[in-house]
C-alpha positions as CSV (number, residue, x, y, z in Angstrom):
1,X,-34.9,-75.5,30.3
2,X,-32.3,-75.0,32.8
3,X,-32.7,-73.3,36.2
4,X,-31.2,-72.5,39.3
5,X,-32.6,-74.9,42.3
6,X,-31.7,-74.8,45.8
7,X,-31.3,-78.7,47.1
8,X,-32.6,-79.7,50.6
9,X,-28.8,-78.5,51.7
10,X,-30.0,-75.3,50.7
11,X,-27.4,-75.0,48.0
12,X,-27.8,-73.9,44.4
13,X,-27.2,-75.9,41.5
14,X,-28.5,-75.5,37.4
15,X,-30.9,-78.5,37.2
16,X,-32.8,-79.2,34.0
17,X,-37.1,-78.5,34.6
18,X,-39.6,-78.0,32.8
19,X,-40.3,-75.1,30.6
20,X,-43.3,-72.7,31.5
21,X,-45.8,-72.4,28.8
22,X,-47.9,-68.7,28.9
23,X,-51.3,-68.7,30.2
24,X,-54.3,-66.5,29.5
25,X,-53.1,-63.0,29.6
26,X,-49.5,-64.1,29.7
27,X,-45.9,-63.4,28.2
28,X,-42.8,-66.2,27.6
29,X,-40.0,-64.2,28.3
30,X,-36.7,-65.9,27.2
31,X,-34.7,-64.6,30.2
32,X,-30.9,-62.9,29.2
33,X,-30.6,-62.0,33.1
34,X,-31.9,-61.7,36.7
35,X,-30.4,-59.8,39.6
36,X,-29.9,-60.6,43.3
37,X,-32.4,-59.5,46.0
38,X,-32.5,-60.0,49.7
39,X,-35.9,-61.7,49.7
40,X,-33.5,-64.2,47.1
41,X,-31.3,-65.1,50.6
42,X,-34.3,-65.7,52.7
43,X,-36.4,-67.5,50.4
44,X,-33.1,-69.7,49.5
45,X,-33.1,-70.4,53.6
46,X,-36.8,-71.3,53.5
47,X,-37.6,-67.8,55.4
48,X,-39.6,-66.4,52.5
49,X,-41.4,-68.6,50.7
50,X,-43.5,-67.4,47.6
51,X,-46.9,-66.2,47.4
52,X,-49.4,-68.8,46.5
53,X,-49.5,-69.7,42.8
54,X,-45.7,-68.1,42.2
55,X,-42.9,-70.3,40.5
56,X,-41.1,-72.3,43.6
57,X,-37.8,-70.7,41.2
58,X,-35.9,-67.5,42.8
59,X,-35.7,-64.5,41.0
60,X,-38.1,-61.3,41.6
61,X,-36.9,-59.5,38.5
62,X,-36.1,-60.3,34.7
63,X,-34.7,-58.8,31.4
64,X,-34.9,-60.7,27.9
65,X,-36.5,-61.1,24.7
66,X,-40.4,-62.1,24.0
67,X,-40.3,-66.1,22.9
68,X,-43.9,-66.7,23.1
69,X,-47.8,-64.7,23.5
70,X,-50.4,-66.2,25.7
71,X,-54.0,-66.5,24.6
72,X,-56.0,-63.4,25.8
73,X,-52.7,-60.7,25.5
74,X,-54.3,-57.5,25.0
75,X,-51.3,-55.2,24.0
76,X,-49.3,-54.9,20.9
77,X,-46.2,-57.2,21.7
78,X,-43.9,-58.6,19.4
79,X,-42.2,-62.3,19.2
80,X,-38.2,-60.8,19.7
81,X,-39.3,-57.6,21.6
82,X,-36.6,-56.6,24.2
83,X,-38.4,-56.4,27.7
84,X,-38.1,-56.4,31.8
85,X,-40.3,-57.9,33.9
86,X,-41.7,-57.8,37.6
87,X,-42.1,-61.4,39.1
88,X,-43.4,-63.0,41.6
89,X,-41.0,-65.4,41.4
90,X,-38.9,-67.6,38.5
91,X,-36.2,-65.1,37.2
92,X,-33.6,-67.9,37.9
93,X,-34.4,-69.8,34.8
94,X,-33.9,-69.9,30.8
95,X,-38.1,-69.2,30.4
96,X,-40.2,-67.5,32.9
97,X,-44.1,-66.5,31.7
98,X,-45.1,-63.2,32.9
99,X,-49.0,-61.3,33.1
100,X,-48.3,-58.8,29.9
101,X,-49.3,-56.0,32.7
102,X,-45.9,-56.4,34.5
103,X,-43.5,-56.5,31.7
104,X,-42.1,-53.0,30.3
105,X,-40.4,-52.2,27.5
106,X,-36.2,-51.7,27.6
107,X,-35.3,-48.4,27.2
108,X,-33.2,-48.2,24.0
109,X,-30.1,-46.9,25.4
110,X,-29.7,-49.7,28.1
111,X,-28.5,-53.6,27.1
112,X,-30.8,-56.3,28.7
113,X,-28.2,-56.8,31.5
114,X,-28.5,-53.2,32.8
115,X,-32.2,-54.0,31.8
116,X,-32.1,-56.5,34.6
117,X,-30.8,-54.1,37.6
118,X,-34.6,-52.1,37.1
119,X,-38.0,-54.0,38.0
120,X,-37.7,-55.1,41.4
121,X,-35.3,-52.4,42.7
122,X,-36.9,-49.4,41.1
123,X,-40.2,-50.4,40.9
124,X,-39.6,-50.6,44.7
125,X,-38.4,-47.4,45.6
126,X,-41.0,-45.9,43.5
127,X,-44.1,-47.5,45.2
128,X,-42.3,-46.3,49.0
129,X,-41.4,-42.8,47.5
130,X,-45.3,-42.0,45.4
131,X,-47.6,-44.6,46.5
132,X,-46.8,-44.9,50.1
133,X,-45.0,-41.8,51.5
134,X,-46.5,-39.5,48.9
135,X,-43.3,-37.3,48.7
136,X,-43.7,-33.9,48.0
137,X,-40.9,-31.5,46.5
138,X,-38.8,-29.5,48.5
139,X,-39.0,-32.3,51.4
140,X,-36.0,-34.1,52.9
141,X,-35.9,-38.1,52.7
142,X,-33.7,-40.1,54.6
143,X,-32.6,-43.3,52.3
144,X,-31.2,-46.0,54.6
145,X,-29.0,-49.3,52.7
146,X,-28.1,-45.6,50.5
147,X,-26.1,-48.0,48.2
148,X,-28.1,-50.7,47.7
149,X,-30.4,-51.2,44.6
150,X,-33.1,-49.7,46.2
151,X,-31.2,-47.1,47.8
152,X,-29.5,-45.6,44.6
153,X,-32.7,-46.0,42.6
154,X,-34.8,-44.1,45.5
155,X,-31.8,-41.5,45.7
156,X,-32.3,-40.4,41.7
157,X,-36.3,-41.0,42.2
158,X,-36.1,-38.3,44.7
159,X,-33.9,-35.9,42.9
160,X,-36.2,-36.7,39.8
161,X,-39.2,-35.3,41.8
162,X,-37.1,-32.3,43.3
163,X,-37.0,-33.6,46.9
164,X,-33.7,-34.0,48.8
165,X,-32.1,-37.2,49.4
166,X,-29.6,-38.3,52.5
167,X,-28.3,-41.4,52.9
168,X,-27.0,-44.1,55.4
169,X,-24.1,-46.3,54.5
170,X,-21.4,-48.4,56.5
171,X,-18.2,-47.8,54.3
172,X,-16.1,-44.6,53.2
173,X,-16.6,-46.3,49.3
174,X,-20.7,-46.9,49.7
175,X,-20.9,-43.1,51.1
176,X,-18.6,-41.9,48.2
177,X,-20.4,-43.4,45.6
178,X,-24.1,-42.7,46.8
179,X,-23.3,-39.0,46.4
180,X,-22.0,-39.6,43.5
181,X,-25.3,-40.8,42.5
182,X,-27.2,-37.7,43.9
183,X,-27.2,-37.9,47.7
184,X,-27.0,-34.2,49.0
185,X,-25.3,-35.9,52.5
186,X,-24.1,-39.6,53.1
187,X,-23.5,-40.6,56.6
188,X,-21.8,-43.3,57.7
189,X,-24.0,-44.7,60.5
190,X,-20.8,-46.9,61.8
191,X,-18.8,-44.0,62.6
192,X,-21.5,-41.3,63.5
193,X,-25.3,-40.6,64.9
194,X,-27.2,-40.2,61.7
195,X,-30.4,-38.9,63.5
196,X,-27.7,-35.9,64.5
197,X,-26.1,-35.5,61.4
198,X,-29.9,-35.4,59.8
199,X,-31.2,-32.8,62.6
200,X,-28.3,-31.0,61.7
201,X,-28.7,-30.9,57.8
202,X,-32.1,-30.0,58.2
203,X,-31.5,-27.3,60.7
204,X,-33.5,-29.0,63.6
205,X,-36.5,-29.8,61.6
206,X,-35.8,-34.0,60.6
207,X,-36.4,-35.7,57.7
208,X,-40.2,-35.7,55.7
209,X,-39.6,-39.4,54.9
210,X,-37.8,-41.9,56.1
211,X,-37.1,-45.0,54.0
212,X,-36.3,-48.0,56.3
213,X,-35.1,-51.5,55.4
214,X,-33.7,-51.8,58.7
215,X,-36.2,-51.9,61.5
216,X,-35.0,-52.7,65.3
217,X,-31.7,-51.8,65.6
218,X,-32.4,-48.3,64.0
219,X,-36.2,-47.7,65.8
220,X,-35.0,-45.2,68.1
221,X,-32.3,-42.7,65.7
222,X,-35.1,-42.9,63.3
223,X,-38.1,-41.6,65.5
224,X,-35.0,-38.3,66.8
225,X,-34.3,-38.1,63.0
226,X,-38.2,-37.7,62.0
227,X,-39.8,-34.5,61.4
228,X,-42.6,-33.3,62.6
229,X,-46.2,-35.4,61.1
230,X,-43.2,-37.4,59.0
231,X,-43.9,-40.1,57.3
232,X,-41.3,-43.7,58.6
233,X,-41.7,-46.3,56.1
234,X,-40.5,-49.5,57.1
235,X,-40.2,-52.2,54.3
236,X,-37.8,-54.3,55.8
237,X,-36.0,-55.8,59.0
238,X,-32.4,-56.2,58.5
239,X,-31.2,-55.0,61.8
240,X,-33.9,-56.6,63.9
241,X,-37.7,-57.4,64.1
242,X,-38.0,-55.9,67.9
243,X,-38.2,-52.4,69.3
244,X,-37.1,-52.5,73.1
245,X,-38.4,-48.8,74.5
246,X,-40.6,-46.0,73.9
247,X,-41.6,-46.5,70.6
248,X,-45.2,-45.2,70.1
249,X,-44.7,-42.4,72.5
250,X,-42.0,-40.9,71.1
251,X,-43.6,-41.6,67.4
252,X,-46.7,-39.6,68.7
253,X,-45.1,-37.0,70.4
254,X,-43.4,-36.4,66.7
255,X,-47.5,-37.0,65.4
256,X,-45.4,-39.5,63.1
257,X,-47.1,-41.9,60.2
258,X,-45.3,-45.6,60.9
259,X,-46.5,-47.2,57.3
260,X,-45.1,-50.6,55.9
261,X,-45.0,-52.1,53.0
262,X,-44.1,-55.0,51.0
263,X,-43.7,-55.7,47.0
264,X,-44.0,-59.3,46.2
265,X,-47.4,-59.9,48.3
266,X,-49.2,-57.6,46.4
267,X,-52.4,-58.6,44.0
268,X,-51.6,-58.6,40.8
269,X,-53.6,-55.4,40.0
270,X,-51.8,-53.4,42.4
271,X,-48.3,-54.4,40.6
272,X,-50.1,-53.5,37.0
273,X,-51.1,-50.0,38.5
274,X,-47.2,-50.1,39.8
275,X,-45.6,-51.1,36.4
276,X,-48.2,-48.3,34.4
277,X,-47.4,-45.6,36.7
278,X,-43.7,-46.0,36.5
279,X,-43.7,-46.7,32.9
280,X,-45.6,-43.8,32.5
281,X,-43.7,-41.6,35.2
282,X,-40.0,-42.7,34.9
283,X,-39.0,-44.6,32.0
284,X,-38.9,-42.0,29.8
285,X,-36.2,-40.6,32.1
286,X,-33.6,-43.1,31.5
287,X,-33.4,-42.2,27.7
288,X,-33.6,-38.2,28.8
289,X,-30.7,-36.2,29.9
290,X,-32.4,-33.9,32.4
291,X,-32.1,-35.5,34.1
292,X,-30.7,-39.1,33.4
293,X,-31.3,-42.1,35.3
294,X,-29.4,-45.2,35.0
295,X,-29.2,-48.2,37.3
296,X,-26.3,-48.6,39.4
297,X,-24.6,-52.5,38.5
298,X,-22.1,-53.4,41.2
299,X,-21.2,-57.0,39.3
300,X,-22.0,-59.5,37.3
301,X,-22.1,-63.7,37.5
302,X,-22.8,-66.3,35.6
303,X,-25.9,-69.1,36.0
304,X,-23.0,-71.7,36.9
305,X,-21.8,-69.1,39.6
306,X,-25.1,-68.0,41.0
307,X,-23.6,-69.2,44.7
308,X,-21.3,-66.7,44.7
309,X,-23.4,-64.0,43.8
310,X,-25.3,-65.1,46.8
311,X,-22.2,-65.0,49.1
312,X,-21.5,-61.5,47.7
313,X,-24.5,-60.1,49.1
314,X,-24.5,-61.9,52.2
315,X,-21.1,-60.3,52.5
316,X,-22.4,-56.9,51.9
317,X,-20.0,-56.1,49.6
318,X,-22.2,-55.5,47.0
319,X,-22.6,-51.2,45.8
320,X,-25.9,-51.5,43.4
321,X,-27.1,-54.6,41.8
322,X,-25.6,-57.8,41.3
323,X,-27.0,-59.5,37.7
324,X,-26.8,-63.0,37.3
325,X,-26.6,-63.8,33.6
326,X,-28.8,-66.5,32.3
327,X,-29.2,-67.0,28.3
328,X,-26.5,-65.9,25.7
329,X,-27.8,-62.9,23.3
């Protein structure tokens, strides 16, 4: 099959491997498309390599058709069936093989590219929003990256459990479009002191939850924005890996939770509870109009072009997901 390879150079090419075959308890997806993440550029740079036992091959996420069952698949899939899968790993390729636990059905409305924007991005916000922060209706969340894939799936997760979402973006466009998506305030935290513009949207009180995919550079705005016994969850480090100051006393003078979490380390039962619950939860919601989800694309590349996707991102130009398409459907 063909993949995309990064070289010693650290440079991507389509090289010719070999193609996976399903183990026990295992699905052959044949892949239509994959989409960019950030753990994609570090693990590209050697900064994120995968967990033991994961394909070598980028790609957390993947949409396509069922080519092949594994031995000892318990549920009732069909050769042809149009799915998405969570992966550890592999999504860059013509064939990845998935555990049958972590693949979920398309919804019927949405083509296998849009199919690709979902796993990794949604699956994401979800586990921050219900299995980490446990938000509760009524409360205020504080979404930073607000147009990111994360940040526009976590924006219509929270409106979809009647909480209230506000955003962080750097650009007039990214702000724009995020409350177009369902942010009840976007602030642009180039221009303007969030943790103000939060106190003040909340009338003094902060935000419930805070979802943070920034870390250092935003430590100290984030404690002022926090409300009291608020919930910080920190699942990534984009501006920094450092506080310099006061952080745990002013995070327990707010009697603040500091939780963090990441996806792609997780066991494999903990990503099957993950993929249950929001296939459960939330996937009925994108075929629903009340209200409707849909995941946000911001462009698409093909295999051949998969550097340029990369650049794009790096460029943070990107508003949603950036699909890379893989087979021809």
């Amino acid at each position: 099959m063909q993949a995309v390879c990064v070289n010693e150079a650290g440079e991507l090419g389509v090289k010719h491997v070999p193609r996976p075959e399903p183990k026990d308890g295992q699905i052959l997806l044949r892949v239509a498309a994959t989409a960019l993440n950030r753990a994609d550029l570090l693990q590209k740079k050697g900064l994120y390599p995968p967990p033991p036992g994961e394909s070598e091959i980028l790609g957390l996420e993947a949409s396509g058709v069922i080519a092949d069952i594994g031995p000892g698949v318990k549920g009732n899939w069909m050769l042809g069936s149009k799915v998405m899968a969570l992966l550890g790993g592999g999504g860059y390729a013509e064939y990845v093989a998935v555990p049958e636990e972590h693949i979920m059905p398309v919804p019927s409305n949405l083509d296998l590219h849009q199919a690709a924007a979902l796993p990794e991005a949604w699956l994401t916000a979800f586990q921050l929003l219900h299995f980490i922060a446990k938000v509760k209706a009524n409360e205020t969340v504080l979404i930073h990256a607000g147009a990111s894939g994360v940040g526009t799936a976590a924006i219509q997760l929270v409106r979809l459990c009647r909480a209230i979402p506000v955003v962080t973006t750097g650009s007039p466009e990214k702000l724009t479009f995020a409350e177009q998506v369902g942010a009840a305030v976007g602030i642009n935290y180039k221009e303007e002191d969030f943790s103000e513009k939060v106190l003040q949207f909340t009338q003094g009180k902060g935000a419930d939850v805070i979802l943070d995919c920034i870390g250092g550079s935003f430590w100290e705005k984030n404690i002022c924005s926090l409300a009291m016994d608020g919930r910080w969850v920190l699942y990534g480090t984009l501006g920094g890996k450092t506080a310099d100051g006061d952080l745990f006393g002013k995070l327990l003078r707010k009697r603040g939770q500091l939780l963090s979490s990441l996806l792609r380390n997780r066991s494999l039962e903990y990503k099957a509870e993950l993929v249950r619950s929001f296939t459960e939860q939330v996937l009925p919601h994108f075929q629903s109009t009340d209200p409707s989800l849909r995941p946000v694309i911001d462009s698409m590349f093909n295999m051949e072009d998969v550097e340029m996707a990369h650049q794009h991102m790096e460029a943070n130009k990107n508003i949603g997901k950036i699909i890379i398409k893989i087979g021809t459907f």
